[in-house]
GUTORMAR-40279 format. One record per residue (C-alpha): residue number from 1; chain; x, y, z. Coordinates in steps of 0.05 Angstrom, whole numbers, padded with zeros to 5 digits. Each point is the difference from the previous one (the first is absolute). Example, Ala and Ser with C-alpha at 12.3 -4.5 7.8 and 13.67 -1.06 7.14 Angstrom:
{1 "A" {00246 -00090 00156}}
{2 "A" {00027 00069 -00013}}
//
This chain:
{1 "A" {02030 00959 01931}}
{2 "A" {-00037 -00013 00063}}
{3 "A" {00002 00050 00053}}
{4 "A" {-00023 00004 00079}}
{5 "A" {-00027 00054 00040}}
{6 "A" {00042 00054 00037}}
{7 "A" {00011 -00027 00072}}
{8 "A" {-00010 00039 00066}}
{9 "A" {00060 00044 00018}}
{10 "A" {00004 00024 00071}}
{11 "A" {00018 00068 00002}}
{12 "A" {00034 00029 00064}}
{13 "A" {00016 00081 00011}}
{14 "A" {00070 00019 00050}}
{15 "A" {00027 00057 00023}}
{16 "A" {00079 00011 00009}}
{17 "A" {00047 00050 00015}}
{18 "A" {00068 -00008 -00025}}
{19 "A" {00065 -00014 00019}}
{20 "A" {00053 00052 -00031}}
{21 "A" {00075 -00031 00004}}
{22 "A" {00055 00012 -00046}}
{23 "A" {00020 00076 -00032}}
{24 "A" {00012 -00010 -00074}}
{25 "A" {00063 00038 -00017}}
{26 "A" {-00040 00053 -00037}}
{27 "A" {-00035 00014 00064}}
{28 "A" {-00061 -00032 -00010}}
{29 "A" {-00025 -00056 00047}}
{30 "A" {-00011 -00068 -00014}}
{31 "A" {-00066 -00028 00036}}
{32 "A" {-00031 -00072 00019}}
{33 "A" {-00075 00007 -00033}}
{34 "A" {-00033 -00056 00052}}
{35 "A" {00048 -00033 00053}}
{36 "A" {-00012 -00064 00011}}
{37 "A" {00027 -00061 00017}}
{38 "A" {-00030 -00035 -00061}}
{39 "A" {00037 -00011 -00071}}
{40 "A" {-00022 00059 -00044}}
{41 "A" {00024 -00014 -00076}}
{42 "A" {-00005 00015 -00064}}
{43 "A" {-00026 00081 00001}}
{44 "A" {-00022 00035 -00052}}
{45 "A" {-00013 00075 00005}}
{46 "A" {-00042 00056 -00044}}
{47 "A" {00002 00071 00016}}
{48 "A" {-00020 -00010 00085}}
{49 "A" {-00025 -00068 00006}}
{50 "A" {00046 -00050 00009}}
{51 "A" {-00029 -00083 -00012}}
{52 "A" {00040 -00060 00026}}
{53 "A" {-00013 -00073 00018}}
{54 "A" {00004 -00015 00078}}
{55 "A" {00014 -00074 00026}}
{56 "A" {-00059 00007 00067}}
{57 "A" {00024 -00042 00051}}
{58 "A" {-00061 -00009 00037}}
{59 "A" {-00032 -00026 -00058}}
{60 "A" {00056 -00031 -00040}}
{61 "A" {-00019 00021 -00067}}
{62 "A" {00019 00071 -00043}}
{63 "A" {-00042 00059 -00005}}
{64 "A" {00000 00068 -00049}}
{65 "A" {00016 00052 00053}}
{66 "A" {-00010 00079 -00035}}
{67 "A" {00021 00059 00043}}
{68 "A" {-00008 00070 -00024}}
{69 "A" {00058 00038 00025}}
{70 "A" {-00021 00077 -00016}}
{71 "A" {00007 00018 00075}}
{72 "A" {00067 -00050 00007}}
{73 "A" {-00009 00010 00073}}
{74 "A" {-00071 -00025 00005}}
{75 "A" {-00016 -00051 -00059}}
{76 "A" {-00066 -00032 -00020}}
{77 "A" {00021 -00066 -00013}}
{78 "A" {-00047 -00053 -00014}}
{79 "A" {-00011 -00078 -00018}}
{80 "A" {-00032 -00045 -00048}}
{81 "A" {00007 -00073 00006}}
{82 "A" {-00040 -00061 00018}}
{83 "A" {00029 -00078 00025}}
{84 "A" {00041 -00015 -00063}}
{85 "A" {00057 00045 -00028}}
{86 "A" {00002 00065 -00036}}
{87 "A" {00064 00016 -00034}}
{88 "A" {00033 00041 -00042}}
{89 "A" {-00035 00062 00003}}
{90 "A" {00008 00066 -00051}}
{91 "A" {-00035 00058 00001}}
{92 "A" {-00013 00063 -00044}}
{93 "A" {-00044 00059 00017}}
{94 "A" {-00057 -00028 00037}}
{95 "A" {00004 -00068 -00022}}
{96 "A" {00038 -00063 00031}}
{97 "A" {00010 -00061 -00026}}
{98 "A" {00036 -00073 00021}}
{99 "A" {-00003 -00072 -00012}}
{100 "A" {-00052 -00032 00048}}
{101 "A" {00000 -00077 00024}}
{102 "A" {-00076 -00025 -00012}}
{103 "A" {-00024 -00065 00026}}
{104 "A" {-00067 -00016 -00039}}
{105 "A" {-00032 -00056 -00007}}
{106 "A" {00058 -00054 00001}}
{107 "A" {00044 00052 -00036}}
{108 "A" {00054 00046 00024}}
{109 "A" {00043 00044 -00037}}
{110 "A" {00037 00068 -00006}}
{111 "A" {-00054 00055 -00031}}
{112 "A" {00004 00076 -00013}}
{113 "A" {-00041 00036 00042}}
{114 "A" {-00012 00086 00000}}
{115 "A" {-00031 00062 00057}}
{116 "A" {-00015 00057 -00017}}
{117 "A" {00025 00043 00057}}
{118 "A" {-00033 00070 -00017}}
{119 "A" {-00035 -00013 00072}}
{120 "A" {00050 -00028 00053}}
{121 "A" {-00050 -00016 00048}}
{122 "A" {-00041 -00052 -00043}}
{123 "A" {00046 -00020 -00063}}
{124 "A" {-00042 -00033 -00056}}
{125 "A" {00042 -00073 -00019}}
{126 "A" {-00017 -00029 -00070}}
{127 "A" {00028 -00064 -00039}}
{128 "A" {00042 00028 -00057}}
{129 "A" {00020 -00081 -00015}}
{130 "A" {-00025 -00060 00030}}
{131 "A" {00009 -00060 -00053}}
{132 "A" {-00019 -00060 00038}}
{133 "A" {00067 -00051 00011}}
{134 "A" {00040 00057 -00034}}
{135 "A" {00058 00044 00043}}
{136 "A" {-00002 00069 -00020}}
{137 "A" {00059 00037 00036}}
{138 "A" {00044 00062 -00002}}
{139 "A" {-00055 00050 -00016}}
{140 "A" {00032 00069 -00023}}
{141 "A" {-00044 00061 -00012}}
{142 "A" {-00005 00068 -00040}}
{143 "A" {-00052 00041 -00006}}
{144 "A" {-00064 -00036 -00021}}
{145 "A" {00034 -00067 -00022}}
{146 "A" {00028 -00062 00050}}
{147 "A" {00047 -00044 -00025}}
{148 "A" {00026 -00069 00024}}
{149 "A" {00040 -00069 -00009}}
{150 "A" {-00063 -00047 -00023}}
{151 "A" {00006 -00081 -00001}}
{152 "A" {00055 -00053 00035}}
{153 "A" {00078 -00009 00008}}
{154 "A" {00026 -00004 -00065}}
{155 "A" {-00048 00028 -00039}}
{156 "A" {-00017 00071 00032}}
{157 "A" {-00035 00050 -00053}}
{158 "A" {-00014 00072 00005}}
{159 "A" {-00075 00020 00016}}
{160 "A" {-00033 00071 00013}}
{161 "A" {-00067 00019 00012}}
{162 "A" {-00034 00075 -00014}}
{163 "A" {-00030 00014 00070}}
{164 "A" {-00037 00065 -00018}}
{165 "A" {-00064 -00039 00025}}
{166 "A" {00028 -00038 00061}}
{167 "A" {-00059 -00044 -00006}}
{168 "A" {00004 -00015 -00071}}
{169 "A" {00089 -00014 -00001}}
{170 "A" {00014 -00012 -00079}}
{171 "A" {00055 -00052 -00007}}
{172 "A" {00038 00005 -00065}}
{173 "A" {00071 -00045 -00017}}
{174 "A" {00074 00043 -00003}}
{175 "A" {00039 -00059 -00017}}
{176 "A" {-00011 -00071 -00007}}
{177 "A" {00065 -00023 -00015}}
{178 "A" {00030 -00071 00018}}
{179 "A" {00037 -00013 00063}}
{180 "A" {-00002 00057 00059}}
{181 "A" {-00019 00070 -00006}}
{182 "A" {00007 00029 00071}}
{183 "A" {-00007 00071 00042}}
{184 "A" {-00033 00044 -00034}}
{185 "A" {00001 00077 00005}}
{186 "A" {-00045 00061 -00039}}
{187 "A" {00004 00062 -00017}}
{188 "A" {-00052 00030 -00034}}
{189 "A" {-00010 -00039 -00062}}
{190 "A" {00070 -00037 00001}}
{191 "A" {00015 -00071 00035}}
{192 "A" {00054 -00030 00014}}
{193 "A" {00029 -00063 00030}}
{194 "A" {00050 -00051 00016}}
{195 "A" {00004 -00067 -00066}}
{196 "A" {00027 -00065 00005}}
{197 "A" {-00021 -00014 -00074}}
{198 "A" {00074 -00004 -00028}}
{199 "A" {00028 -00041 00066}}
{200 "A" {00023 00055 00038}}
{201 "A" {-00035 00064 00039}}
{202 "A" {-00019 00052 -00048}}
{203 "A" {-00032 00073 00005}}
{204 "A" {-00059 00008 -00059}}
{205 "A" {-00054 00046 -00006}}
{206 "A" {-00068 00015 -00040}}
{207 "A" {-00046 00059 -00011}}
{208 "A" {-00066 -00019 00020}}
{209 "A" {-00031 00060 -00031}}
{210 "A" {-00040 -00049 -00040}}
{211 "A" {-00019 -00050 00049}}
{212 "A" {-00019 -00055 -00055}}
{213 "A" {00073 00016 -00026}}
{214 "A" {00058 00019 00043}}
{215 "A" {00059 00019 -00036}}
{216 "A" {00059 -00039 00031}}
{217 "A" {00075 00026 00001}}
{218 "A" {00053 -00032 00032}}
{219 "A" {00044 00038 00050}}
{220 "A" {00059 -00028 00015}}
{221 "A" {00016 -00071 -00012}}
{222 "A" {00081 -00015 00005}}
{223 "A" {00021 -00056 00018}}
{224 "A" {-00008 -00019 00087}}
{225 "A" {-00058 00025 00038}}
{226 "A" {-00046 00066 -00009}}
{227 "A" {-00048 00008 00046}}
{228 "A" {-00044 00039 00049}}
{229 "A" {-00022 00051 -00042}}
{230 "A" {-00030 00067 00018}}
{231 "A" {-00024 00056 -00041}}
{232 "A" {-00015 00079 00003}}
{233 "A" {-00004 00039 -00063}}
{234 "A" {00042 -00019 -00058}}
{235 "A" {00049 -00040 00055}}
{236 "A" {00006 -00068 00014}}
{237 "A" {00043 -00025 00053}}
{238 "A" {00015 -00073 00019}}
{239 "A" {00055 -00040 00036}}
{240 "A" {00056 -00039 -00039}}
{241 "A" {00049 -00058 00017}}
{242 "A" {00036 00006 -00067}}
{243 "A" {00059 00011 00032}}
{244 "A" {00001 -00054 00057}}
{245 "A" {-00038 00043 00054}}
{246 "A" {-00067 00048 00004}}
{247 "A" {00008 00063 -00034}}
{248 "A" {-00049 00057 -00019}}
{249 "A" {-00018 00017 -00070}}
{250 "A" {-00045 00040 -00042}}
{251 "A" {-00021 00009 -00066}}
{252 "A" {-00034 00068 -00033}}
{253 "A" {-00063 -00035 -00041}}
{254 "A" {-00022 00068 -00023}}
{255 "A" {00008 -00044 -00071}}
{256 "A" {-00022 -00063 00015}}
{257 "A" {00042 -00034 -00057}}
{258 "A" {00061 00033 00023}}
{259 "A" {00000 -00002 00065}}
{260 "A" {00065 00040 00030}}
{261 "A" {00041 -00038 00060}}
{262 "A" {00034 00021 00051}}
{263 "A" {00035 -00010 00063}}
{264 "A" {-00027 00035 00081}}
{265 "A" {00040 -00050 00039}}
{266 "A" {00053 -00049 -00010}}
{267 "A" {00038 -00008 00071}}
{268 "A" {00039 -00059 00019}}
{269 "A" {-00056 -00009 00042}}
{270 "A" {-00072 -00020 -00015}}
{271 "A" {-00050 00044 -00021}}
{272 "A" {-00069 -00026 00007}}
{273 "A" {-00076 00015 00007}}
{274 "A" {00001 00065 -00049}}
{275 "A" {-00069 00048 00005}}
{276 "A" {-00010 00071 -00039}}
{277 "A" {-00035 00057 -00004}}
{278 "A" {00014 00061 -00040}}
{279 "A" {00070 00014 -00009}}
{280 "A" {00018 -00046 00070}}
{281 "A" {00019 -00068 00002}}
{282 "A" {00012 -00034 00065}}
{283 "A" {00019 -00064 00018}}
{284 "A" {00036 -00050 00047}}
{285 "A" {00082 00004 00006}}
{286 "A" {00037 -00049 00042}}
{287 "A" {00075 00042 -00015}}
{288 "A" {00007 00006 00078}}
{289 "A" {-00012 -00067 00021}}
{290 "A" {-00081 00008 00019}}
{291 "A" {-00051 00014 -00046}}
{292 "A" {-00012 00082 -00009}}
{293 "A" {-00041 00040 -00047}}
{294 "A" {00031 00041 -00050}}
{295 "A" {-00024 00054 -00051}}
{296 "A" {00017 00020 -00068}}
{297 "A" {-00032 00065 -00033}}
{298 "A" {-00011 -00003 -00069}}
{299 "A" {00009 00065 -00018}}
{300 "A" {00053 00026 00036}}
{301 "A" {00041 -00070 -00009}}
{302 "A" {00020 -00002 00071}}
{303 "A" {-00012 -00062 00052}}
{304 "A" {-00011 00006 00074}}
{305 "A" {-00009 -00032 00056}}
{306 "A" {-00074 -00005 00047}}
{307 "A" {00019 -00043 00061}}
{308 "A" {00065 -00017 00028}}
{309 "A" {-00035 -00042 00066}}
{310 "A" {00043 -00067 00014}}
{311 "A" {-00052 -00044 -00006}}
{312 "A" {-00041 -00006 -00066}}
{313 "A" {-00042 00033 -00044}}
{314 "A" {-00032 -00036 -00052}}
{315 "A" {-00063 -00002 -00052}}
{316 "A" {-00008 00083 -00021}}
{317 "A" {-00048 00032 -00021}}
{318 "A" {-00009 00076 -00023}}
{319 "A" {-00045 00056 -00019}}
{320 "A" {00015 00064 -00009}}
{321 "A" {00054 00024 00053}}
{322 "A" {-00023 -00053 00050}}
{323 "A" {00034 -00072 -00001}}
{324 "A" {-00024 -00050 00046}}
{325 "A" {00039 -00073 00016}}
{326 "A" {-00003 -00057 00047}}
{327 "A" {00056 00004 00051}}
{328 "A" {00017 -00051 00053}}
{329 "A" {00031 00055 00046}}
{330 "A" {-00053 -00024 00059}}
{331 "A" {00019 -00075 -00004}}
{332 "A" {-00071 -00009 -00044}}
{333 "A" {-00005 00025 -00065}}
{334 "A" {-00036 00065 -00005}}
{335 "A" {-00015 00058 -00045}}
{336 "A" {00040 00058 -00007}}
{337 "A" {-00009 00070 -00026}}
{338 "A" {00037 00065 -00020}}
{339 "A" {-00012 00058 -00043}}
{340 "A" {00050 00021 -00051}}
{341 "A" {00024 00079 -00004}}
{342 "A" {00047 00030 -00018}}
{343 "A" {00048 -00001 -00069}}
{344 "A" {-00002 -00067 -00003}}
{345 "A" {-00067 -00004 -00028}}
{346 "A" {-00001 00053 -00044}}
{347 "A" {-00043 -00015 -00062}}
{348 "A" {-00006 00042 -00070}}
{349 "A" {-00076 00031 00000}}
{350 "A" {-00005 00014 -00063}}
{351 "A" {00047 -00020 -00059}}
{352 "A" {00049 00056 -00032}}
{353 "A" {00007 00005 -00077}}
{354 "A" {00071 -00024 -00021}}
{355 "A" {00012 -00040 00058}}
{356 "A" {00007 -00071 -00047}}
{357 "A" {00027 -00043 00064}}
{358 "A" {-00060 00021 00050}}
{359 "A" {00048 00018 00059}}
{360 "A" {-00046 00075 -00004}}
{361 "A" {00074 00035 -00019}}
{362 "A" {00015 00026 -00062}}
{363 "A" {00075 -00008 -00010}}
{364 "A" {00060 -00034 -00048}}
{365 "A" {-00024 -00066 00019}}
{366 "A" {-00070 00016 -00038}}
{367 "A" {00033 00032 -00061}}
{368 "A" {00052 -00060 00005}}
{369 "A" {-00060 -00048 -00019}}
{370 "A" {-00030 00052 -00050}}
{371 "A" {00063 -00001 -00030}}
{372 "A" {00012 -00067 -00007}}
{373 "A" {-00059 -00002 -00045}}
{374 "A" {00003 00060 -00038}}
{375 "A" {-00039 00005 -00070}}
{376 "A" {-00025 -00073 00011}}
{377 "A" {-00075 -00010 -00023}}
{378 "A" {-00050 -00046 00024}}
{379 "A" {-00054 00013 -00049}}
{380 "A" {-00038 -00072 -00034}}
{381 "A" {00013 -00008 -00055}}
{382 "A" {00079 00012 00003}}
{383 "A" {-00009 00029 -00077}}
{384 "A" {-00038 00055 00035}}
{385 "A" {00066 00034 00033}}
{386 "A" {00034 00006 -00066}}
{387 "A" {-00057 00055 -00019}}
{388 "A" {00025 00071 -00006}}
{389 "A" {-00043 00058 00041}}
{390 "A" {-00036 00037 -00052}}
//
């Protein structure tokens, strides 16, 4: 595969304050990160540094704008683009990535492009994927490995690439399947993604622990559409038409070939655009008529509501306690902020013997399900269980 050399990104530094606006009900506020009368889309968010494409008027093109938001009231925030697009950005740690458009030499198409941000002031950019008259799109990242969307409409495959030498990015397949294999996400060793192999949207996954041999599982496949996937942990979350409108599902993959489903939120309404971390999933919720984002914890089993602003809220993104989202509240769509507190996001730190259903109680409803199974046996070979103790 023939490749080209990195291009010349043109890196810009800003400095903004920010504008504070709603009170979430909870007391905390919810915050603009960088006003402006440009689109800002698509954010992504790890830990204090928040990543999202900007449409630049002046120049007419979309940019990777990063803004670290420890000091909310005084952000670094800084750019990297050049006179073609950057998309689609994701970030982890100190790393960003996005898909890149690259003219070169008579060719232009959609690559995967990384910085390491460990120094804000001069971020070093490398090519994670640059296959000449190939679109590489939707990066996702976790850790030391990117992943992506590899090839052209109707026949998308997984990619990733090991990164732990930036200037060396090892490419290795996840799936290869016919027809479209779309929007990837990672955690740790686990991928998963959106598959149009049986006609319809379905959610699949692999373990990449051996790159030359991911172990593939499939997710949830019913019949209508599953897709968007996101993952955290043993969770993965998607969106799901099966009934006639966007709802939001999960599945506990803790055993891959028995994966456990379940319902976060079914609404008359839609349900879109699902994101987790932890024990939190957030999404998109048009129940009241505009697009809002709601909550749901995990643990504690118990949905709430982040913004209840008339106009919309679209596109989260979360880490930790802090959610970020673009918002059209300023008549351009920006990027909003807010720290979760409170009961709401109460998580289980460490996990409590007996407690079979993980909701870090131990009640009926665990002995319930140990009951329901009493003196069965799971050892290979079956034979084995009929052994008496000696």
């Amino acid at each position: 595969m023939k490749k080209r050399s990195l291009p010349t990104l043109t890196l810009l530094a800003l400095l903004a304050g920010l504008i504070f606006s709603n009170t979430h009900p909870a007391g905390a506020a919810e915050f603009a990160v960088f006003p402006t009368t440009d689109d800002q889309e698509l954010p992504d968010v790890y830990g204090n540094i928040v990543v999202w494409q900007q449409l630049v008027v002046g120049y007419g093109d979309y940019d990777i704008y990063i803004a670290d938001v420890n000091d909310p009231a005084d952000p670094y925030v800084f750019v990297i683009g050049d006179a073609n697009d950057q998309r689609a950005p994701a970030v982890f740690e100190n790393t960003v990535v996005w898909q890149d458009y690259v003219l070169w030499a008579g060719s232009a198409d959609w690559d995967i492009r990384m910085a390491d941000i460990s120094d804000q002031s001069s971020p070093s950019v490398f090519a994670v994927s640059d296959v000449i008259d190939n679109d590489e799109q939707n990066p996702a990242i976790h850790g030391n490995i990117v992943v992506w969307q590899d090839g052209a409409a109707g026949d998308f495959d997984i990619y990733g690439a090991d990164i732990t030498d930036p200037n060396f990015p090892t490419e290795f397949v996840i799936t290869y399947a016919d027809y479209d294999q779309q929007c990837p996400a990672i955690y740790r060793t686990t991928v998963a993604w959106q598959d149009h192999y049986f006609g319809d949207w379905d959610i699949f996954a692999a373990d990449i622990w051996r790159r030359n041999k991911p172990s593939e599982s499939a997710v949830s496949w019913l019949e209508k559409n599953q897709s968007n996937p996101v993952i955290s942990a043993d969770y993965v979350v998607w969106q799901d038409d099966y009934w006639g409108d966007s709802d939001i599902y999960a599945a506990d993959i803790s055993d891959p070939e028995s994966p456990v489903e379940f319902a976060i939120a079914t609404g008359a309404s839609s349900q879109e655009n699902p994101v987790i971390d932890g024990n939190i999933v957030v999404w998109q919720d048009n129940r009241n008529g505009n697009w809002d984002i709601f909550a749901y914890n995990l643990t504690t089993r118990r949905e709430f509501q982040i913004t209840d602003n008339i106009h919309d809220q679209i596109n989260p993104a979360i880490s930790g306690n802090l959610v970020v989202w673009q918002d059209d509240r300023s008549g351009s769509w920006n990027i909003y902020a807010l720290l979760l507190d409170g009961p709401e996001t109460a998580r289980c730190p460490s996990k409590l013997p007996g407690d079979i259903n993980k909701d870090c109680r131990i009640d009926f409803a665990d002995f319930s399900v140990m009951a329901s199974r009493w003196l069965e046996c799971g050892l290979e070979p079956h034979d084995a269980c009929q052994l008496e103790e000696k």
